[in-house]
N, C-alpha and C positions, 0 to 999 in steps of 0.2 A: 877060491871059487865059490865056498860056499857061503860064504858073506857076502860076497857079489851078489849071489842067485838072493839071498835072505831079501837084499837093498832090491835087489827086482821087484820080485814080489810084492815088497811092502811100496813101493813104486807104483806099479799097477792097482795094489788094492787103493791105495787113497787116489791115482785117478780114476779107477771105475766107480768106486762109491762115494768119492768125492769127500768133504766137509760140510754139506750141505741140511741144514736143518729143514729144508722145506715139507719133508713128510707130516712133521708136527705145527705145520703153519696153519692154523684153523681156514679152512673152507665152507663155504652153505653146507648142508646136509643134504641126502640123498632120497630125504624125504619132500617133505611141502616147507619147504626154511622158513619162509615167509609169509606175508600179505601178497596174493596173487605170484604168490609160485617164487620162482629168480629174478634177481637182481633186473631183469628190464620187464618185469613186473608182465610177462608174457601168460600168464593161467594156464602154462603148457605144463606137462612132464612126459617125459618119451617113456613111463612105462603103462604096460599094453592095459588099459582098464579093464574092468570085469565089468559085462550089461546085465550080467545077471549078480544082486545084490541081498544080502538079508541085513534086515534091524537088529543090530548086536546089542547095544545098550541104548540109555539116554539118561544123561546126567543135568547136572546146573551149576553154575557157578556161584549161587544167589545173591545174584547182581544183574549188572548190565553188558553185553559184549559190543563193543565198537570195531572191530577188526578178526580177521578170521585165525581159527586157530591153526599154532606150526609144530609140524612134525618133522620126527629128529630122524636120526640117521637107525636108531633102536627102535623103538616101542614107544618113544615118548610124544604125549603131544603137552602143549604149551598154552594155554590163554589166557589173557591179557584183562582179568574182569575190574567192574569199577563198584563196589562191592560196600553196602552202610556199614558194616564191620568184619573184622579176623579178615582172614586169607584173601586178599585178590590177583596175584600170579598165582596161578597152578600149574604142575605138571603134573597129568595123568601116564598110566601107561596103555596105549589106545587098545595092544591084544588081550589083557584082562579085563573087561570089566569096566576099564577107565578109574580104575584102583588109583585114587591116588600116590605117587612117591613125595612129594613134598610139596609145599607150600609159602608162602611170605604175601607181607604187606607192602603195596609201593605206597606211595603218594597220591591220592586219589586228581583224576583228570585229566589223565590220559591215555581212557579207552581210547583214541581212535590212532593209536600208537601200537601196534602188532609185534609180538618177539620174533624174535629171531633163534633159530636152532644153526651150530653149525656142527661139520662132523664129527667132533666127538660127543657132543651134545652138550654141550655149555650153551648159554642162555644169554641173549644181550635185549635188553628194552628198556624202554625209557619214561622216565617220569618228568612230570614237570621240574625242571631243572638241574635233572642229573641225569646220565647215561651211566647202564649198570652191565656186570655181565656176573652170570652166578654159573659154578659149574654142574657134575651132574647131582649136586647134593644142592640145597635152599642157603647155602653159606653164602657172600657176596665175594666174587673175584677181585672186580676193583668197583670203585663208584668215582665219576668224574663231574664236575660241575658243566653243565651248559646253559647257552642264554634261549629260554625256550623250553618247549617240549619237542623231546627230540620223535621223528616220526618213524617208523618200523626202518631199520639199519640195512645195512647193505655191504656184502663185499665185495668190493674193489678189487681185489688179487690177496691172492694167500695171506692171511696174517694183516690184512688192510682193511678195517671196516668203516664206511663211509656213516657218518651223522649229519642228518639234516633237520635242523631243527624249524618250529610253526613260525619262529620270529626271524628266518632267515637266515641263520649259521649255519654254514657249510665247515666240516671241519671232515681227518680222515685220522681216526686212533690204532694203535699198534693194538691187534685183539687180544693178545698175551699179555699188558700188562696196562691199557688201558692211556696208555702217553700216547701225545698228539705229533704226528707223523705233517713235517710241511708246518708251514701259514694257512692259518682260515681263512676264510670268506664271509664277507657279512654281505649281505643280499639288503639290508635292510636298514638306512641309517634311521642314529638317535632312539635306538630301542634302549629300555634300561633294561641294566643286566639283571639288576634285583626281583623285576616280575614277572619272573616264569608265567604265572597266569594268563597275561594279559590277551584279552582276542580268543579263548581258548573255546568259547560257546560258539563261537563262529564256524570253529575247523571243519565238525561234520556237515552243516548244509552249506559249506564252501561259501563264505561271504566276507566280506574288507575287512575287517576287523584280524582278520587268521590270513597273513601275507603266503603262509604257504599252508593247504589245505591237506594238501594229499602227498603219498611217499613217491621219492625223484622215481623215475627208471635209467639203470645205467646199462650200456654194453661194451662188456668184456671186448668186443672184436674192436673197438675204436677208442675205448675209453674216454666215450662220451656222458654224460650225466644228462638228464634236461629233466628242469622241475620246472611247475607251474608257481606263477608270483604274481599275486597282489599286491602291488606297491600300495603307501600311503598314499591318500588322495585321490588316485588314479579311478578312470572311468569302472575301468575292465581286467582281471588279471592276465598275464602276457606268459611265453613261455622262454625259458632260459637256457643257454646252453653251456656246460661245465667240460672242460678237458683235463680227466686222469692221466696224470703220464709218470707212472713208477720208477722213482729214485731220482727222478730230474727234481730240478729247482727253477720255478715254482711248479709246487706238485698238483695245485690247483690251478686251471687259469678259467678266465669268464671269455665265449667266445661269439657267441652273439644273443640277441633278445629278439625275439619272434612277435609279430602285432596280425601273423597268418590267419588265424583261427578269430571269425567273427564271434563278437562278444565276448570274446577269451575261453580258455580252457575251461574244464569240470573233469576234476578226479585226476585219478597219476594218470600219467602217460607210458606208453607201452614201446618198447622198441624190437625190430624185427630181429631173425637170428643173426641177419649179418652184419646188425649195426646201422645200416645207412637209413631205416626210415624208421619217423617218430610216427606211430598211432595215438590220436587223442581225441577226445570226445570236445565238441566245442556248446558253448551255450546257446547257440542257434539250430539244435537238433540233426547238425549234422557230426558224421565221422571224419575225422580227416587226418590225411599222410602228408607227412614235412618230410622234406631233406636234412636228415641227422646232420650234414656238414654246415649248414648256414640258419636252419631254421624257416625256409623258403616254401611254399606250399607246389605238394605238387597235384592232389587231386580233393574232393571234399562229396561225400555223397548224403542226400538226403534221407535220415531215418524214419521221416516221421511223428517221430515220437521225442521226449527230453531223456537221454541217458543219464541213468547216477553214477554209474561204475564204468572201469573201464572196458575196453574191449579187450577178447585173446587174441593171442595170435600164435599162430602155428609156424613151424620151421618152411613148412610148404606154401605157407604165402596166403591163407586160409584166415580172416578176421570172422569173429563172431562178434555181433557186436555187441555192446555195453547192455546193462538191465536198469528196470526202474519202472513206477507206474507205469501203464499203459504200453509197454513196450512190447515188443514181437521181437521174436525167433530170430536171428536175420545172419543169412553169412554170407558176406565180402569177400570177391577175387582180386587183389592188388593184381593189375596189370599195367604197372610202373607208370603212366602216364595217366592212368583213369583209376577207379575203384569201378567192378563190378557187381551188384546186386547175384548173387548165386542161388540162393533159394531164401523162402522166408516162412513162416509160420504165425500166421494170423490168429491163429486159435493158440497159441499158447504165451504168456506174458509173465517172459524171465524176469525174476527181480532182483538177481545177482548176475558178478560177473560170470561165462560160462568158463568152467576149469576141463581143459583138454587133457585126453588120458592116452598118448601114442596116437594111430593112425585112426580108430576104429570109434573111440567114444567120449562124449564130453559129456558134462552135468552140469546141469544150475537147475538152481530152486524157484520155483515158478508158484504164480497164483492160483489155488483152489479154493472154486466158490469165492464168495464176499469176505472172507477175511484167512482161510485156510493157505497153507502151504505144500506144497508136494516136492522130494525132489525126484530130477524128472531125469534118464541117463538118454541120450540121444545120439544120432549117426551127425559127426559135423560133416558126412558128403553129402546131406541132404536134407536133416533136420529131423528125421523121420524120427518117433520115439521107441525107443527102444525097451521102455521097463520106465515104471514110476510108483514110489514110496509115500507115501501122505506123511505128514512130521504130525505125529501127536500133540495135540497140547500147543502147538508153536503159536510163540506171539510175538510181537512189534514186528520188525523185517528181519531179514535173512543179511547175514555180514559177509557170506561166503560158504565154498564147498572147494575142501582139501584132501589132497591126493598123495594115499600113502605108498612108501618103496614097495608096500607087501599086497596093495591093489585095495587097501581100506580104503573109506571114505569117508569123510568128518562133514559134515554141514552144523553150522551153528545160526542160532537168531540174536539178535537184539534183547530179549530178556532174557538171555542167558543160557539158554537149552541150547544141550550140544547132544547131536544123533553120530553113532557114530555104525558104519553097515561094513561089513565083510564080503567077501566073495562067495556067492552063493555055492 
């Protein structure tokens, strides 16, 4: 009997806790992982911001930033500088000071490439022609060769991190040890593999030469992908759609090409919480929503204005939309057959994407005066402002404003000045 009960027990314990390594299977971080937030590239996070803010520090990178900086699941944050010598990845730790913990050299040329943090804070970003991922020390986990610069990473599901690289490689690596999970995808024939470079001047103002500009957005609810692509030759870049499907074969498939969006896309594309609609900013100044299943347009509203970045989007169905010269305020009601116009602010001209904080507050960096910066925390029920910071010293543009688990908030520029403000 009592061998029996032993074999019970040890019965029940390995099926309730099962075999399962998935605990230890790296996921985004709990902080701002990435370039505009999660994987569908949304500039949401569900936690509750602070409108009232103070100026903690402000550091440099002394260089140039292309991409916004990522913060980990700890204290760390991440950025990606392109620097004439010593250190250009940094990790700072954002509640000290911005002290840094360590540092390294990548490959200069691909600032507009953003790291990635995932929970435990390991590190993955890319250089022209390798994907890296360091852990929480500046050692290198693995380094893998790609065709390209590969563009700010993405995960796919536990332990699955998606590469998309500027010359068209679709490919998906095991995050623990950096081996390629599936057949790639090449979006892009007759590129050579040998020049990582090639087209790389093009990526940031989004022009033919750089076949893929900006990083995909995927969601998790559909395991949909869709990147924007500039084929060779081609007029105009078109938008793509990719189907994840975990542990199946093929783990990649390509499932349609979108020609919706007049004069083609600008900037990543953003997808809603459920999956089913693509947000994209198109070169004709307007916004516009696809059906995540075919690529099909279902509604397109006039801005205005030309967006650089993309728009958010919130779980409740609430677009802000994208930033850029001349731009205004502006937030959009998806009301599934139409986009509504909700409110707008003419008097103020976002030049970033806006990064939403829960239900109550968002932030983007807007223009002050002829060449000044502010950033600005605002209501997305109304636009109305809430509290605004002026950024000392800030020059070229603004890359971004990231949102920490502990209600920090990071704005960085283009020459490299990163603010980083606390909860008042």
């Amino acid at each position: 009997m009592v061998a029996a009960s032993a074999v019970a027990v040890l019965t029940w314990a390995a099926t309730a806790c099962g075999s399962t390594d998935a605990w230890v299977r790296p996921q985004a971080s709990d902080g701002w992982p990435a370039q505009y937030g999660d994987a569908s590239n949304s500039s949401y996070s569900p936690v509750a911001g602070a409108n009232a803010l103070r100026l903690e520090w402000i550091r440099s990178v002394k260089g140039e930033l292309g991409a916004q900086v990522a913060l980990g699941s700890a204290d760390y944050l991440a950025a990606n500088g392109q620097t004439a010598g010593g250190c250009s990845l940094m990790v700072w730790e954002s509640d000290n000071q911005a002290r840094q913990r360590w540092c390294t050299r990548l490959w200069q040329g691909g600032g507009v490439s953003g790291p990635l943090f995932d929970g435990f804070d390991n590190l993955y970003v890319g250089q022209p022609g390798a994907m890296l991922s360091f852990p929480v020390t500046q050692w290198i986990r693995w380094r893998k060769p790609v065709i390209g610069l590969p563009l700010t990473p993405r995960f796919v599901a536990p332990g699955q991190l998606l590469v998309v690289t500027h010359l068209g490689q679709v490919q998906v690596f095991d995050a623990h040890q950096g081996t390629i999970s599936g057949t790639p995808i090449d979006l892009v024939e007759g590129v050579d593999p040998t020049d990582a470079d090639r087209g790389l001047a093009d990526c940031q103002p989004a022009r033919p030469r750089c076949p893929i500009a900006a990083a995909p957005g995927y969601s998790a609810e559909t395991g949909m992908i869709v990147i924007g692509l500039w084929e060779p030759g081609a007029q105009a870049p078109v938008l793509v759609g990719l189907r994840y499907r975990e542990g199946q074969t093929p783990l990649l498939t390509r499932e349609w090409t979108s020609t919706a969006v007049t004069g083609g896309p600008i900037a990543s594309p953003v997808l809603s919480a459920d999956g089913s609609t693509v947000y994209v900013n198109g070169r004709d100044r307007r916004l516009w929503a696809l059906d995540a299943s075919d690529g099909t347009a279902r509604w397109s509203v006039d801005l205005g204005y030309q967006p650089q970045t993309p728009p958010s989007v919130s779980p409740d169905g609430l677009v802000v939309a994208g930033g850029g010269p001349d731009a205004t305020l502006t937030g959009i009601r998806d009301d599934g057959d139409r986009g509504e116009v909700a409110w707008t602010r003419d008097d103020v001209e976002p030049l970033t994407s806006s990064s939403r904080a829960g239900d109550d507050v968002a932030y983007a960096v807007v223009r002050e005066g002829e060449s000044g910066m502010t950033l600005v925390a605002f209501d997305p029920a109304d636009g109305r402002t809430l509290e605004a910071h002026p950024l000392p010293n800030a020059g070229g543009f603004p890359v971004g404003v990231s949102i920490g688990h502990d209600r920090r908030v990071v704005a960085a520029t283009s020459d490299g000045r990163v603010y980083g403000f606390a909860p008042a």
